[in-house]
C-alpha positions in Angstrom: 6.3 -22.9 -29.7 8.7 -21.3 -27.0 11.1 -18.3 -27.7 13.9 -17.8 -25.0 15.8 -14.5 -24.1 18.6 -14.8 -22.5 20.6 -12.1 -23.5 20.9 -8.8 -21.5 19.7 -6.2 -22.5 16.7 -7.3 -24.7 13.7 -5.2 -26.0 10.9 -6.3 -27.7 7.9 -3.5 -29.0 4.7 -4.4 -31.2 5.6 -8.3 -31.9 3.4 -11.3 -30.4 5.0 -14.6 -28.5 2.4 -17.4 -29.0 2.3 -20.9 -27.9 -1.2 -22.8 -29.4 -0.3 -26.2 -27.7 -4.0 -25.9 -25.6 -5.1 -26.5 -22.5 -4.7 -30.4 -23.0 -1.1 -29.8 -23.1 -0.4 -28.4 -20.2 2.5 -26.3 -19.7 3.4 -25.0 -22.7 5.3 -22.1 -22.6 5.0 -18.7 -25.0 8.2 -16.8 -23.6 10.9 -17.5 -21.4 13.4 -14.4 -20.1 16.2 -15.0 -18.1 18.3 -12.3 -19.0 18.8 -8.5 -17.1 17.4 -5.4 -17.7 15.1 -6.7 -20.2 12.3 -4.8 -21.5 8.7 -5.4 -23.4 6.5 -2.6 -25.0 3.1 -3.0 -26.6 3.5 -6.9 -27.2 1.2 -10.0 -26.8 2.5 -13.0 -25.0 -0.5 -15.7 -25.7 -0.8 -19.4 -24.4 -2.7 -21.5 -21.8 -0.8 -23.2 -18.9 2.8 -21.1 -18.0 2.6 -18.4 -20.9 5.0 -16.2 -19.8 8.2 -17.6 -17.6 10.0 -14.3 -16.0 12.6 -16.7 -14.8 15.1 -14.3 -13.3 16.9 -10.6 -13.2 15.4 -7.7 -13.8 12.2 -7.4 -16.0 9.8 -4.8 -17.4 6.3 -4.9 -19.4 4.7 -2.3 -20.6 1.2 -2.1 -22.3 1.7 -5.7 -23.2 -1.4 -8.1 -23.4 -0.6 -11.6 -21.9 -3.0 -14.3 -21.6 -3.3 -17.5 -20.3 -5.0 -20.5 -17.5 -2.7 -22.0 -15.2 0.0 -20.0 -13.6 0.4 -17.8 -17.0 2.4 -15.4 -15.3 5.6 -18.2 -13.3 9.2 -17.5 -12.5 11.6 -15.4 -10.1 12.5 -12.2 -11.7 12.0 -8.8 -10.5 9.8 -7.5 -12.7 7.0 -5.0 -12.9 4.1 -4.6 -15.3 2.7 -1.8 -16.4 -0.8 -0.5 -18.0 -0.9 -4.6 -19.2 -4.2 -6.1 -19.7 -4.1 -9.9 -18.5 -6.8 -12.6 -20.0 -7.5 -15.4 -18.4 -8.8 -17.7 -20.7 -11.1 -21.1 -20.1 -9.1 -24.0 -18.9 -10.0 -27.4 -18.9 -13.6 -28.6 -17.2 -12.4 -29.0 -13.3 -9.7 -26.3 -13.6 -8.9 -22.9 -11.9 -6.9 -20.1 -13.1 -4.1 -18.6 -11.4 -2.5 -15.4 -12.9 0.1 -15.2 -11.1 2.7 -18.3 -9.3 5.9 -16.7 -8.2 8.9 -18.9 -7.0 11.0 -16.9 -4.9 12.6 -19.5 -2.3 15.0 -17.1 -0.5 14.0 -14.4 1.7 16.9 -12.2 0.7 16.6 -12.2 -2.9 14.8 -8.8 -4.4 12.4 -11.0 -6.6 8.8 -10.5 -7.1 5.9 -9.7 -9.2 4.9 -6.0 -9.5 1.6 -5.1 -11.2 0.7 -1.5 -11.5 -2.3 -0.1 -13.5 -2.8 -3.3 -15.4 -6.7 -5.1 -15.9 -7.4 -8.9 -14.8 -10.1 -9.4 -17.8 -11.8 -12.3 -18.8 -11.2 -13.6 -22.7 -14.5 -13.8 -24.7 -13.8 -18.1 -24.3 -14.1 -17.6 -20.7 -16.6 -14.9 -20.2 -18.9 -17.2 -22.6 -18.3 -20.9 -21.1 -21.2 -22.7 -20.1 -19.5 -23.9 -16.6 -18.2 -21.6 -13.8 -14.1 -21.3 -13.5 -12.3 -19.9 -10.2 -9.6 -17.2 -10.7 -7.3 -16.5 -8.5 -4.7 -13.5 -8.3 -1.6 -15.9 -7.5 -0.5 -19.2 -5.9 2.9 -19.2 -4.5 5.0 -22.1 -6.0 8.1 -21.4 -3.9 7.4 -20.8 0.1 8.4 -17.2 -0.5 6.4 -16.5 -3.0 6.0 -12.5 -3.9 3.3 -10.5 -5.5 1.3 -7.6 -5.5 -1.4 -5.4 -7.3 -1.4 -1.8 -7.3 -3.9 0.7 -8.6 -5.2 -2.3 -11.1 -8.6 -3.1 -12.4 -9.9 -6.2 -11.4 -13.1 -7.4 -13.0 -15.7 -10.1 -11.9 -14.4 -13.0 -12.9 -11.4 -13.0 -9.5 -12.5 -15.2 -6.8 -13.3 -13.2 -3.5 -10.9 -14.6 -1.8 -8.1 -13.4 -4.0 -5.5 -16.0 -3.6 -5.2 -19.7 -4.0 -3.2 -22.6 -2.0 -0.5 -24.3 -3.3 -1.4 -27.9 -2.8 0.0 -28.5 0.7 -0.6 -25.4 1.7 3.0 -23.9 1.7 4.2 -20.6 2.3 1.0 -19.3 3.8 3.3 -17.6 6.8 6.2 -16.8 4.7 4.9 -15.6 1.1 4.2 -12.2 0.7 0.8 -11.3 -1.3 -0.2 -7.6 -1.4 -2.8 -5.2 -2.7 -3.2 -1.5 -2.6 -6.0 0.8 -3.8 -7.1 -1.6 -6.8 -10.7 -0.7 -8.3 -13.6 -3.1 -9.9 -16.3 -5.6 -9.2 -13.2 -8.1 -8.3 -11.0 -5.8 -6.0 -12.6 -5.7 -2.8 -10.5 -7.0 -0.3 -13.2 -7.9 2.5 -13.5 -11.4 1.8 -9.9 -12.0 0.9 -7.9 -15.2 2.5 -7.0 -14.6 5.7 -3.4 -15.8 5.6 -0.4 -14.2 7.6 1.7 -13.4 4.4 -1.5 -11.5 3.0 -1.2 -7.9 3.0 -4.1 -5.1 2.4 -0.9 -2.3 1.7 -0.4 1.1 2.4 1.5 3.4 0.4 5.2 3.2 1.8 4.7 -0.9 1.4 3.5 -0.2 -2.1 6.2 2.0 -3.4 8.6 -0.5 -2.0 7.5 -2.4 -5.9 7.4 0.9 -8.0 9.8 0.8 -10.9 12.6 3.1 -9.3 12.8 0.8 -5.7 12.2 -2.6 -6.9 14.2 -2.7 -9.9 16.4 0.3 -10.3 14.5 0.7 -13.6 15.7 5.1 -13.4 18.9 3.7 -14.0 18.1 1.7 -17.4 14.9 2.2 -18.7 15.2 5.8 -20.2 17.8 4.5 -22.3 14.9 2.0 -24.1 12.8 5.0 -25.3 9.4 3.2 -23.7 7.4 4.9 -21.5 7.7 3.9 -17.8 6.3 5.1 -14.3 8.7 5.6 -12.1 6.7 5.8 -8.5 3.3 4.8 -7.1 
């Protein structure tokens, strides 16, 4: 089942978007938002393949539990996550998980994926399967491809190398893939991919993505009543 926001403006606190097509059924859609200044506290967004679509504008989650396999986080907003904890769950036998596929395919628009103080957790399905699955951080679907992970947990279940191809291997020059000061068994950054685009940040590139710079969110988000960090 897929619910849509397209209206500006939107909140959402303590409800859950679900989708139980499978992982047979490939994408299968929880949420889609393509509205501005749209904003999600305390909710669970649950599916498999493409839970949550941040299509476009301006987008903020906020302790907000989203799950999923393929690409469960997909779309070109500007949005930034907060104290979120993201499942990965077990795909089909042969499958890897990718958290993250951003589609930015201009290198002027201000879109990208911002995740601050969130966990990248394994669901009990996946932590309990009976064959290994590689999860990555991201994949970039468009050849500009933004995203980046700041003062997260990462457990053991994220590849070492971080980051997976797109098949074809675009946007490795042009994508932008970033992490700063992230802790856990799946954080360190020494055997990360080696691509130009990749990024080990310092502060100034990572407060470039906090709420206030990357999407204006001290001019909005006070008037939602959820909490928010404003900087890095």
């Amino acid at each position: 089942m897929l619910a849509a926001v397209s209206g500006d403006g939107f909140l959402a606190r303590d409800i859950t978007f679900q989708n139980t097509a499978g992982p047979e059924k490939n994408q299968a859609v929880a949420l889609r938002v393509n509205a501005d200044l749209v904003a999600l506290y305390r909710c669970g967004i649950d599916g498999y393949q493409d839970t949550l679509y941040v299509h476009s504008f301006r987008q903020f989650y906020r302790e907000c539990v989203i799950a999923g396999t393929i690409d469960f986080i997909f779309g070109n907003a500007a949005v930034v996550f907060q104290g979120c904890n993201l499942f990965a769950k077990l795909p089909l036998r042969g499958q890897s998980n990718a958290v993250t596929a951003q589609s930015k395919d201009d290198p002027n628009e201000n879109t990208g994926i911002s995740i601050q103080n969130c966990s990248v957790l394994a669901s009990s399905e996946l932590a309990s399967a009976n064959f290994q699955v590689r999860t990555y951080l991201g994949r970039p679907w468009m050849v500009y491809s933004t995203t980046v992970y700041i003062e997260s947990y990462m457990d053991g279940l994220v590849d070492p190398e971080g980051w997976q191809e797109w098949p074809g291997g675009q946007g490795l020059d042009t994508l932008y893939y970033g992490e700063y000061m992230n802790e856990g068994p799946g954080a360190a950054t020494d055997a990360r991919i080696t691509w130009p685009g990749y990024h080990v940040m310092d502060y100034d590139e990572a407060s470039s993505f906090s709420v206030s710079q990357f999407i204006y969110g001290d001019e909005w988000l006070e008037s939602t009543s959820f909490p928010y960090d404003n900087e890095i």
